[in-house]
C-alpha positions in Angstrom: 90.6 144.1 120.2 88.0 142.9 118.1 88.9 139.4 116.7 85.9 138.5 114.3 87.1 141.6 112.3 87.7 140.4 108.5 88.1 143.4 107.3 91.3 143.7 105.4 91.7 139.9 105.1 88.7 139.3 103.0 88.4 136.5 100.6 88.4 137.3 96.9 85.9 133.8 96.1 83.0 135.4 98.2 83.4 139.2 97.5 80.5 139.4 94.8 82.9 140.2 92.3 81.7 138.3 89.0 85.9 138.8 87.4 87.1 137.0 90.5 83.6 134.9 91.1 84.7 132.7 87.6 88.4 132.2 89.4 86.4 129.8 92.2 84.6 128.2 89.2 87.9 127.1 87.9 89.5 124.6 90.2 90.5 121.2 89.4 88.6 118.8 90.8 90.0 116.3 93.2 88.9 113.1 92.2 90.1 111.0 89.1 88.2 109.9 86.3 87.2 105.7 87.1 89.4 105.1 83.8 92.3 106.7 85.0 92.0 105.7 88.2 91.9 101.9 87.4 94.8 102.5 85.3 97.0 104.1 87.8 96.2 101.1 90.3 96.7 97.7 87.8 100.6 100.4 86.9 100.6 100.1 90.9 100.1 96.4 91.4 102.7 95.7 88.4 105.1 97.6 90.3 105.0 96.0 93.0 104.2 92.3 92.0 108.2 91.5 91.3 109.0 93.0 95.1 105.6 90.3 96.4 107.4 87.5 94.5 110.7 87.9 95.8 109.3 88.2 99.3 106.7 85.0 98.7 110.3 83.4 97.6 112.5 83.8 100.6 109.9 82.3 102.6 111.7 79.3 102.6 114.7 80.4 103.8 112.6 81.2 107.4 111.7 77.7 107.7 113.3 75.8 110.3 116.5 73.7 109.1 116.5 70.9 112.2 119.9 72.6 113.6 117.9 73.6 117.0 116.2 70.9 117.8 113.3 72.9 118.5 111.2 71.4 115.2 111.4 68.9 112.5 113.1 70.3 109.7 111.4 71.1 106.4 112.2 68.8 103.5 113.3 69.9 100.5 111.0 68.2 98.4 108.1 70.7 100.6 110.0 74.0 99.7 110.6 72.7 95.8 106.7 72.1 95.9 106.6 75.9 97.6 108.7 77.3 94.9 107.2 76.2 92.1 104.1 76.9 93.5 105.0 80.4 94.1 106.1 80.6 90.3 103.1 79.3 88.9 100.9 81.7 90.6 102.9 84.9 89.5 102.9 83.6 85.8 99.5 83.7 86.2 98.8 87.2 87.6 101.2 88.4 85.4 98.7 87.0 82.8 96.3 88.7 84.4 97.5 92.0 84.5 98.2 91.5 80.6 94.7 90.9 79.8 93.9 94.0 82.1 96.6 96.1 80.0 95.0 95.1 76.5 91.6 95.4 77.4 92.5 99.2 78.5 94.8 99.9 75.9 91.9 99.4 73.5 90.5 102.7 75.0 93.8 104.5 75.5 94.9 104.6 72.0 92.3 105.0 69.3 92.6 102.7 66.0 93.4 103.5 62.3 90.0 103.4 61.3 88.6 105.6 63.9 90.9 108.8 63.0 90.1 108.5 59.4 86.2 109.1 59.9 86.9 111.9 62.6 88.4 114.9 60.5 90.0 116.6 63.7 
């Protein structure tokens, strides 16, 4: 039996065919458009910023508390330090990312005065 045989399982894309030749023509492409692309990664990184901050949070609560005796136990004025820290530097990504959101919503949505010179 002959195994290099195609014959009967031939593929419509090469067969010459110019009705079928367009169909190859016509599929989507696979990467994103750099707009979109960015925008789909800063909608990422907001989701996932509250899970970072609750996990940079609890860090704490690993410390050791003195009850072994293996090490010194953290003070509470370093973990208050720690929080607020932590606090600080997600108000201040999360000002980030809002910059980020305005400066490509400007190019999502299209102003007033734009639609009224193009008659679409």
């Amino acid at each position: 039996m002959n195994t290099d045989s195609t014959e009967g399982t031939r593929d419509p894309f090469t067969t010459g065919d110019p009705t079928l030749s367009g169909l190859a023509a016509q599929k989507p492409s696979v990467f994103l458009e750099r707009r979109s692309y960015r925008r789909r990664r800063l909608m990422d990184a907001a989701k996932l910023l509250p899970m970072l901050g609750a996990m940079l949070l609890a860090i704490p609560m690993l410390w050791p508390t003195g009850a072994e005796g293996e090490s010194p136990p953290t003070s509470t004025s370093s973990a208050i330090i720690y929080i607020f820290l932590i606090w600080t530097l997600l108000i201040l990504v999360n000002v980030v990312f809002s910059l980020g959101v305005r400066r490509w919503a400007e190019s999502w949505v299209s102003s007033p005065a734009d639609t009224a010179q193009d008659p679409r």
